[in-house]
N, C-alpha and C positions, 0 to 999 in steps of 0.2 A: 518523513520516513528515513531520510539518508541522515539526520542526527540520530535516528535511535541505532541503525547498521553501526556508524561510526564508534559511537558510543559502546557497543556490542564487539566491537569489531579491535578496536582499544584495547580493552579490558583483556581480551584473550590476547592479543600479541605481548601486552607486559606482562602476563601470567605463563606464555612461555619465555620470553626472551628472561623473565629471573630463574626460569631455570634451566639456559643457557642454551635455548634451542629455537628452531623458525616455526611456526604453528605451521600444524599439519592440514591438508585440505578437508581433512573431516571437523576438524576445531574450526577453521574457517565456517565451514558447512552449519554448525552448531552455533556461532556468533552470529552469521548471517539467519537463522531461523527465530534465534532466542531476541537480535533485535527487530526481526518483522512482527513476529507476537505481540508483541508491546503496543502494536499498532492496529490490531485487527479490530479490537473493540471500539474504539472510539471513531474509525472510520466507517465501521460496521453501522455505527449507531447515526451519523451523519448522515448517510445514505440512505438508509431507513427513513428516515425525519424527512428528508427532503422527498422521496418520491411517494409516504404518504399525506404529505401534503399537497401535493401535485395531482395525487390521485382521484377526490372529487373533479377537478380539473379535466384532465382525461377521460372521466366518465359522465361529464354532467353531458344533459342534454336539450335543456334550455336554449333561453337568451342568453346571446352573445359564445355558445359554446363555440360555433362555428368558428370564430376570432381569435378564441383561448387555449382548443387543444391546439393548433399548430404551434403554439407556441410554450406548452407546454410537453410535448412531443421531444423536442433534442433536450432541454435539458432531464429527464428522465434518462434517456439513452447518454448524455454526457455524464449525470453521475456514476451509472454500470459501469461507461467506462472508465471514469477516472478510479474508481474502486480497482476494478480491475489492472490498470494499468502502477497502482500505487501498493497493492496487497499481491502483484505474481511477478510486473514486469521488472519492477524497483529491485528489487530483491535478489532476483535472476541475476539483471546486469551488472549491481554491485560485488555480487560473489564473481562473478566473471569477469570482472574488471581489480577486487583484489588478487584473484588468483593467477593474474598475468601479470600484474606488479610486483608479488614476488618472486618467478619463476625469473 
């Protein structure tokens, strides 16, 4: 995530500084969106894959289920959150972290 910010993040500061200015916190605002976008699909889809594969898992109720949900119980809840934490918090802290680097 923080290569596509950067990458985003780049692009807009030499498209102001060539025309002789500091990018403004809505340009920032716009860089930091335009590079999380880039991201939502392919994580989106990661996520997906993994907790429906998990998801027989979770609901079987067989042999040996007793065993399997416990342990497929956190990684479920670790994918939400790392989705979470990579598609709101990434993003959040970046833009708030360039925007007190150039003030």
């Amino acid at each position: 995530m923080i290569v596509y910010l950067n990458q985003s993040y780049t692009t807009a500061a030499n498209i102001a500084a060539a025309q002789g200015r500091k990018m403004t916190k809505s340009e920032l605002r716009e860089a930091v969106i335009k590079g999380a976008v880039l991201r939502v699909r392919p994580k989106i889809m990661t996520v997906a894959s993994v907790i429906l594969g998990l998801l027989p898992i979770l609901l079987a109720s067989g042999a040996g289920s007793d065993v399997m949900r416990p342990i497929a119980a956190p990684m479920v809840g670790g994918m939400l959150s790392a989705a979470l934490l990579t598609l709101v918090v990434v993003p959040a802290a970046f833009f708030v972290w360039k925007e007190r680097q150039s003030n």
